[in-house]
C-alpha positions in Angstrom: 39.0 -117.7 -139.8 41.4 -116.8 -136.8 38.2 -116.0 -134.7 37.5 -120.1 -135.4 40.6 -121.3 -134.1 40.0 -123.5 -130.5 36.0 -122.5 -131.6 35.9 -126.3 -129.6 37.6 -126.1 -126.5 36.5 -122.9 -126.2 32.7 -124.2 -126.4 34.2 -126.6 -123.3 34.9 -123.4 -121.8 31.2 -122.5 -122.1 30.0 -125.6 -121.0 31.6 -126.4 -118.2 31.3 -123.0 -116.6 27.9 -123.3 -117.1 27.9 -126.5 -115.6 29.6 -125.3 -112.5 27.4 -122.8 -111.6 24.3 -124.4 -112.0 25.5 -127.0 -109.0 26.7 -123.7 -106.8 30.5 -122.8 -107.8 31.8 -120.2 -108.5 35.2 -121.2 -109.3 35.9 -124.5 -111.3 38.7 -126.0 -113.7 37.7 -127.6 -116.8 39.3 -131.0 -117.5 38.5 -132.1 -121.3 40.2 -135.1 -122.1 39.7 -136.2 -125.8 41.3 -139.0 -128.2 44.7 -136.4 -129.0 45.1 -134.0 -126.6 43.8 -132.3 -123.2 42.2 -129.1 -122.8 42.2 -127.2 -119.5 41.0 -124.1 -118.2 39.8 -121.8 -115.2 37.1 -120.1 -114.4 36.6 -117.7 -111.4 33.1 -116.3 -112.2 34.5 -115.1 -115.9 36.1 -115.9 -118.9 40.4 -115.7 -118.7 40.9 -114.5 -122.3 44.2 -114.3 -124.1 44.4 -111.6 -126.8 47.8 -112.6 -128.2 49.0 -115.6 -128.3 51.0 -118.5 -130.2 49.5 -121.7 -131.4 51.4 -124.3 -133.8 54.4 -121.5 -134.5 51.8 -119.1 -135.7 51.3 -115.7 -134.0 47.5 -115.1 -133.3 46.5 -111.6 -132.3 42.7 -111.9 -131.4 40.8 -112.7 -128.3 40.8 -116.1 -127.5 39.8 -118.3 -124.3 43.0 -119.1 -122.3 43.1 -122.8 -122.1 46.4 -124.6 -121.7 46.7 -128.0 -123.5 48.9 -131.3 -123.5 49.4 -133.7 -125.8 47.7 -136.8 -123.8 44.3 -138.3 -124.6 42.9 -141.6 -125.3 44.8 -142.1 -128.9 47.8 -140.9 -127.2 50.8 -143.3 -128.0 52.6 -145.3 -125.4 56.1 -145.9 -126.8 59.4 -146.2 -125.0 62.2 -143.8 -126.6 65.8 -146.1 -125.3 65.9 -144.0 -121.7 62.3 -143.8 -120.7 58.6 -144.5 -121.2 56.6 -141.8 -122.9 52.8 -141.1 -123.6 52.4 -139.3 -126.3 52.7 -136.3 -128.1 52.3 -138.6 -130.9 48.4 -139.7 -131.7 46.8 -142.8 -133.2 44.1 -140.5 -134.7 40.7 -142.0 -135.7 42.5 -144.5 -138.2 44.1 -146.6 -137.1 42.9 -145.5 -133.6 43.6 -148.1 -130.8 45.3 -151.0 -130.8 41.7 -152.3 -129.5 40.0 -151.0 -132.4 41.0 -154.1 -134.3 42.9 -151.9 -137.5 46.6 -152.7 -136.1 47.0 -149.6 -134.4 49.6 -148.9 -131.4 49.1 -149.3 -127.8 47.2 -145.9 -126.5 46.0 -145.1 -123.2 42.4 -146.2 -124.3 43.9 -149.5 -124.9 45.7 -149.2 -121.2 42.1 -148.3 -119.7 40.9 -151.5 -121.6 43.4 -153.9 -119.7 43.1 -152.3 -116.6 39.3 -153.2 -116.4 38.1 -149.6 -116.5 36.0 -149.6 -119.7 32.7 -151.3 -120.1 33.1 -153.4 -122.9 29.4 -154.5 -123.5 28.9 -150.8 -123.5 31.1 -149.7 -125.9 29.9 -148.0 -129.4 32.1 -150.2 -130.8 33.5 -154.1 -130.5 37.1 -153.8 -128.6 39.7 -156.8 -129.2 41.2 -156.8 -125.7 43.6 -159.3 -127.2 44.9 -157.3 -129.8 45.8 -154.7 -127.2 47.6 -157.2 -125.0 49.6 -157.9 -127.6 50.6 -154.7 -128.4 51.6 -154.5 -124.9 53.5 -157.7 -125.0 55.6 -156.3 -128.0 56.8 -153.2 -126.3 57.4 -154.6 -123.2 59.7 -157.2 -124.7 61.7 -154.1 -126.0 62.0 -152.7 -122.8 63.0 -155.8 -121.5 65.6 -156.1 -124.5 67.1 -152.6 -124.9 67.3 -152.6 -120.7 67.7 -155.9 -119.7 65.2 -155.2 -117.1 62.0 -157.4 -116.7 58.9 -155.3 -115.3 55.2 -157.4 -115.2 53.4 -156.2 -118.2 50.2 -155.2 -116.3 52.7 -153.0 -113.7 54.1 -151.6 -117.3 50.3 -150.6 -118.1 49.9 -149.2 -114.8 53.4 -147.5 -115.3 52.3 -145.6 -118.4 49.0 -144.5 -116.8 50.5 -142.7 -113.8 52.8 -140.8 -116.6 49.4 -139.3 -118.9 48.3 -138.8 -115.8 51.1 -136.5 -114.4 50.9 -135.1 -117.6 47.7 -134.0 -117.5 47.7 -132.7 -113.9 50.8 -130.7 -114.8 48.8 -128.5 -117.7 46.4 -128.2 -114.4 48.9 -126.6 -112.6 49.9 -124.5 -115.5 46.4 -122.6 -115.7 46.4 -122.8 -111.4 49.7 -122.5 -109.2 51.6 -121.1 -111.7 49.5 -118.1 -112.1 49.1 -118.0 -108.2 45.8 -120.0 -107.8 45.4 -123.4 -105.3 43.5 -126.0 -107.5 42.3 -127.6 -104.2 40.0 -124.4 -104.0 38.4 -125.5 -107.1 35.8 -127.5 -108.6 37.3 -130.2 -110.8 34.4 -130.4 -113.8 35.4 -133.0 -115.9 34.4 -133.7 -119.6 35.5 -135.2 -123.2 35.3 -138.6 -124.1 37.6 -139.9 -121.9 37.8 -137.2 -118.9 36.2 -139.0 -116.3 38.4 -142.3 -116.7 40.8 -140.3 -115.2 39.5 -137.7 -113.0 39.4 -138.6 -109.8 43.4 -139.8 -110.2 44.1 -136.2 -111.6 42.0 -134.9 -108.6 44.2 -136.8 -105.8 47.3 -135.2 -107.6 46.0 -132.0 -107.4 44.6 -132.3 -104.1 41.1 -131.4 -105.4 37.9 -132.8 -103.6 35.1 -132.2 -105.8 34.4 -133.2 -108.6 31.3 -132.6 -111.3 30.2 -134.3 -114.4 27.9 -133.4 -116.6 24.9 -135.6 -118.1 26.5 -134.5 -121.3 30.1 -134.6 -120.1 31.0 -136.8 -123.6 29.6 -133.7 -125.5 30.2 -131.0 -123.4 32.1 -128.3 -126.0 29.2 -129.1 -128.3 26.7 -128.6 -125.9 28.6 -125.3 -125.3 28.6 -123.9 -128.2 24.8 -124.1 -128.2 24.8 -121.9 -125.3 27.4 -119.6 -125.9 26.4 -115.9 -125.8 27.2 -113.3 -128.6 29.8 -111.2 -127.3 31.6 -108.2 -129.0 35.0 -106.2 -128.1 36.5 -103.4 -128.6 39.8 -102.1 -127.7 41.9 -98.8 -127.9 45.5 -98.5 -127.3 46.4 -95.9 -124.6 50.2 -96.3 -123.3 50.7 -93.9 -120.9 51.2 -93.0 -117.5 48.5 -94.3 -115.1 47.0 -91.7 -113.2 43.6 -89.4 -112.4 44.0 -87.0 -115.6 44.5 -89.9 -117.9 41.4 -91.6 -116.5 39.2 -88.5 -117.0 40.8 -87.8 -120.5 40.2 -91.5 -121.5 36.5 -91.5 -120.1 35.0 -90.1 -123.6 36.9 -92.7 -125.7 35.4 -95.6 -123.4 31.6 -94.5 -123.9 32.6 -94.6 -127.6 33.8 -98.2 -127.7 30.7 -98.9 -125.4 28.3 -97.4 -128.3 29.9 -99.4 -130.6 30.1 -102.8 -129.2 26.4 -102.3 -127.8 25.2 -101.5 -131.5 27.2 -104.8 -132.7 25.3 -107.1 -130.2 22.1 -105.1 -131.0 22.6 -105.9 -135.0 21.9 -109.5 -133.3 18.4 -109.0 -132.6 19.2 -108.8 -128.9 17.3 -106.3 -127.0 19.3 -103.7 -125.2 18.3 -104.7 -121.4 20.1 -108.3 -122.2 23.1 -106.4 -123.2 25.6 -106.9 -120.5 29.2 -104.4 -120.7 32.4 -105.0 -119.4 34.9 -102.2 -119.4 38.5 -103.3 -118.2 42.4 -102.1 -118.5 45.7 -103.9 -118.9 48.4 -102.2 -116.9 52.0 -102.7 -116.9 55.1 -101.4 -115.6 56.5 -98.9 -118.0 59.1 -100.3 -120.2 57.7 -103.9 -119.4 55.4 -105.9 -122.1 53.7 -108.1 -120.0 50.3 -106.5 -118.9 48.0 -107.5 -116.5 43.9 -107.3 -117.0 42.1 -105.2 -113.9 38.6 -105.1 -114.2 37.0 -101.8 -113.9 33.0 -102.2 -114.3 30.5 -104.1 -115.6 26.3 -103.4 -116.3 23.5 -103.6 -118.4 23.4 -101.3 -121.6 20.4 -99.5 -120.3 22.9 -98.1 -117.2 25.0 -94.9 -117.7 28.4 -95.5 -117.5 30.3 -94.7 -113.8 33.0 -96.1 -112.0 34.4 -94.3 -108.9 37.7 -96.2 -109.3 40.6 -94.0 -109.1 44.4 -94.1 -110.4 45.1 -95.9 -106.9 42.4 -98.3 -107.0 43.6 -99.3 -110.1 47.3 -99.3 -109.0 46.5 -101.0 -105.5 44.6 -103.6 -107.7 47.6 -104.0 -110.2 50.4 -105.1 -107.4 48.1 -107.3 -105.7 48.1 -109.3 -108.9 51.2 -109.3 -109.6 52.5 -110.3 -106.2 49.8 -113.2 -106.5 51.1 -114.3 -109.7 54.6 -113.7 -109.9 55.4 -113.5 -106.0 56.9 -110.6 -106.0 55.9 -106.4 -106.7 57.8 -103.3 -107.3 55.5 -100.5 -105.4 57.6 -97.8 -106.4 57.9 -98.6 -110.3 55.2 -96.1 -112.3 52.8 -98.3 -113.9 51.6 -97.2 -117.5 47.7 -97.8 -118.9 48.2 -100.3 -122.2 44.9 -100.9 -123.0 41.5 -100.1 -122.6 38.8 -102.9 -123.5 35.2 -103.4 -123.6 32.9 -106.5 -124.2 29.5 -106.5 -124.5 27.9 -109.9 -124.3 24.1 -111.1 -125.3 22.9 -112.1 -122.5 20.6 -115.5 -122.6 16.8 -114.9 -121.5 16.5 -118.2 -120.3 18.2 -118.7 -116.8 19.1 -122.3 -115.8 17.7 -124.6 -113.5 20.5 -125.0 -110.5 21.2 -128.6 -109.1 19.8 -129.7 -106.1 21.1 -132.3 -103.5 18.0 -134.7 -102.7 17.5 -137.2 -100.7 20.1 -140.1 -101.1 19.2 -143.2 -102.1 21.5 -146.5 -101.5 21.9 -148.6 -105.2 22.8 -152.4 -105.7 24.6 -152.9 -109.0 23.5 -155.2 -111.6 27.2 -156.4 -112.6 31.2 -156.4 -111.6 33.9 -156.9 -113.3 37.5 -156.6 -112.0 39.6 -153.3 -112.1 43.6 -152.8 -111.7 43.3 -150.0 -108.9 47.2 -149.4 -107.1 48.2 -152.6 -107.9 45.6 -154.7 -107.0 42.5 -156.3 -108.9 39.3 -155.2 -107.3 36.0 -156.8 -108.1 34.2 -154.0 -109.6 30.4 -152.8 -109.2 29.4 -151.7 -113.0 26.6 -149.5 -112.9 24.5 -147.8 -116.1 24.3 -143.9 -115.4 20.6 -143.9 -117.0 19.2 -146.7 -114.3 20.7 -144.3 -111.2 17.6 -142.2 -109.0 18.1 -139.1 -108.1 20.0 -138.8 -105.2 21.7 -142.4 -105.6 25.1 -142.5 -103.5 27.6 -144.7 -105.2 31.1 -145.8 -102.9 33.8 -146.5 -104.9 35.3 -148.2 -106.6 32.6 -148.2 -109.0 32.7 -147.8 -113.2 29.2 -145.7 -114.3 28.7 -146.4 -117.9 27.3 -143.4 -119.5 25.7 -142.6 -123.1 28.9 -140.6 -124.4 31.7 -141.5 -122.1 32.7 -143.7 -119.1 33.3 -142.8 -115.4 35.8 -144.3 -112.9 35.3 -143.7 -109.3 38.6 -144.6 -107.4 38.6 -146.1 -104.5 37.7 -143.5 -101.4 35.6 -141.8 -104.0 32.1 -141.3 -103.8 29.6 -140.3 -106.6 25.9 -138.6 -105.5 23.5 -137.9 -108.6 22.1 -134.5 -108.4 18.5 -133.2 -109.0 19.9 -132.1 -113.0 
């Protein structure tokens, strides 16, 4: 069961690295937005794994994706607490959902998304009561206005709770970047869930990003994922000691036996032993600290004997450039001690995928408009049906793509280009 536990976000994980590479990049964020809460995550040409960790009060010890996530999604409620306006953590969950939903539910940043012009109603799974969520807003800003005796325009109010989910979710983005000494704006922002690309271009501008990619699938992205997720095995051994040449060599033995082993659980599989792909790396500390830090030592196919000319200083050198990068600061004279040695061997898929492909561009004319709140002005809207879009189609924003499984908003100063997949 505790091997289960994210088994969704981290199938998001898996899909939108997979994503990321296939249209050239190396290094992306994931940005899954769903009804209750926001996943996010990074990816530098691996997977960032935590392998002890605390979710809900409960103390998990057993690898796990590292993905930060925040309490704001599209049934998260907009409510005022006396001082200030808050989005969530609360949820109006599948029942009642929405204010919009018609089942008397809350106001919820779907139902802010649905005022602000940036849903396609016609398009929608579902009929949305746009009155019903007026209302809703109506109420709670005449409680503002009551409990502050302050009048804001109810529309500016909408726009007002927007700007705060957004802040939230480009702070849990900062979480998984700047504060573990990474520059977002040097990633790819691959958006996904539901309701990801509703917001992603305003999360980008926070962030400074530039790019941005989403999927065909992007609604359905974890589950798409999960399909293509590798089988992967690890093994660890404890070590604790002083990092240095000896303890290397002595260790070497013990690391071809936890290579054996995880190469004969991936084997059990039906994989054959030339897809087998092994990992071998260390978590080093300074002595007397707890917090460790993963080097990678080597990685290569089952069918390769296992070498790595890395010495005590290569690992050591390796260690304080780390550190300084994430914490901003080193200790070059502490001794450093060898916590943990672990190894991953991963299935590797026989199929390779197709990369994306820039093609020509082609110029579209939209088939409808509709108007859209964008920084405090109502914009006549092109509304354009992802399915209907040639390859290579350039679309200037502002500009709402209706897709099969979710919606996307280009801002204004945005511009969205269809790629070859």
């Amino acid at each position: 069961g505790k091997d289960s536990i994210l088994s969704g976000p981290a199938g998001g994980v898996v899909g939108f690295s997979h994503a990321a590479k296939r249209a050239g990049y190396a290094q992306a964020i994931g940005f899954d937005m769903g009804g209750t809460s926001t996943d996010v995550s990074r990816f530098d040409g691996t997977y960032e794994y935590e392998y002890e960790t605390e979710k809900s009060g409960v103390r998990i010890v057993t690898p796990m994706m590292a993905i930060e996530t925040v309490a704001a999604g599209g049934g998260s409620i907009c409510s005022f607490d006396g001082i200030k306006l808050t989005v969530g953590p609360a949820s109006a969950g599948a029942d009642p959902g929405p204010a919009c939903y018609g089942k008397q539910g809350p106001l919820t940043v779907t139902d802010l998304n649905l005022i602000l012009g940036k849903l396609p109603v016609a398009d929608f799974p579902i009929p949305l009561d746009k009155n019903a969520a007026l209302a809703k807003l109506q109420e709670l800003h005449s409680t503002i206005e009551f409990e502050t005796c302050c009048n804001h325009d109810p529309i500016e109010l909408a726009e007002g709770y927007l700007k705060i989910a957004n802040a939230n979710m480009a702070q849990a983005i900062r979480t998984v970047s700047i504060a573990r000494g990474y520059a977002p704006e040097q990633y790819l922002l691959v958006s996904f869930g539901g309701a990801g690309s509703q917001h992603a271009c305003s999360i980008a501008d926070a962030l400074g990003m530039k790019t941005i990619l989403i999927h065909p699938e992007a609604g359905i992205l974890s589950a798409v994922g999960i399909g293509n997720a590798e089988i992967t095995h690890q093994c660890q051994q404890g070590i604790y000691e002083t990092l240095n040449d000896a303890l290397l060599d002595d260790i070497s033995s013990s690391i071809q036996k936890l290579t054996i082993q995880a190469i004969n659980a991936i084997k059990e599989t039906d994989i054959l032993e030339h897809r087998i792909e092994v990992t071998v790396s260390s978590e080093i500390r300074f002595t007397g600290i707890e917090q460790a830090i993963v080097i990678p030592l080597v990685t290569y196919t089952a069918t390769e004997a296992f070498t790595t000319n890395l010495s005590a200083n290569d690992l050591i050198s390796q260690f304080h450039i780390r550190h300084q990068q994430r914490y901003g600061y080193t200790h070059p004279q502490k001794s450093l001690e060898l916590a943990t040695i672990r190894i991953t061997a991963r299935g590797k898929s026989p199929q390779s995928d197709m990369p994306s492909e820039r093609v020509p561009i082609i110029s579209v004319d939209p088939m409808d408009s509709q108007q859209v709140r964008f920084n405090g002005q109502w914009v006549a809207t092109p509304l354009i049906r992802r399915a209907n879009l040639p390859l290579g189609a350039v679309v200037a924003g502002p500009a709402i793509i209706s897709e099969s499984h979710c919606t996307t908003v280009v801002n204004p100063n945005w511009t969205a280009t269809l790629l070859s997949q």
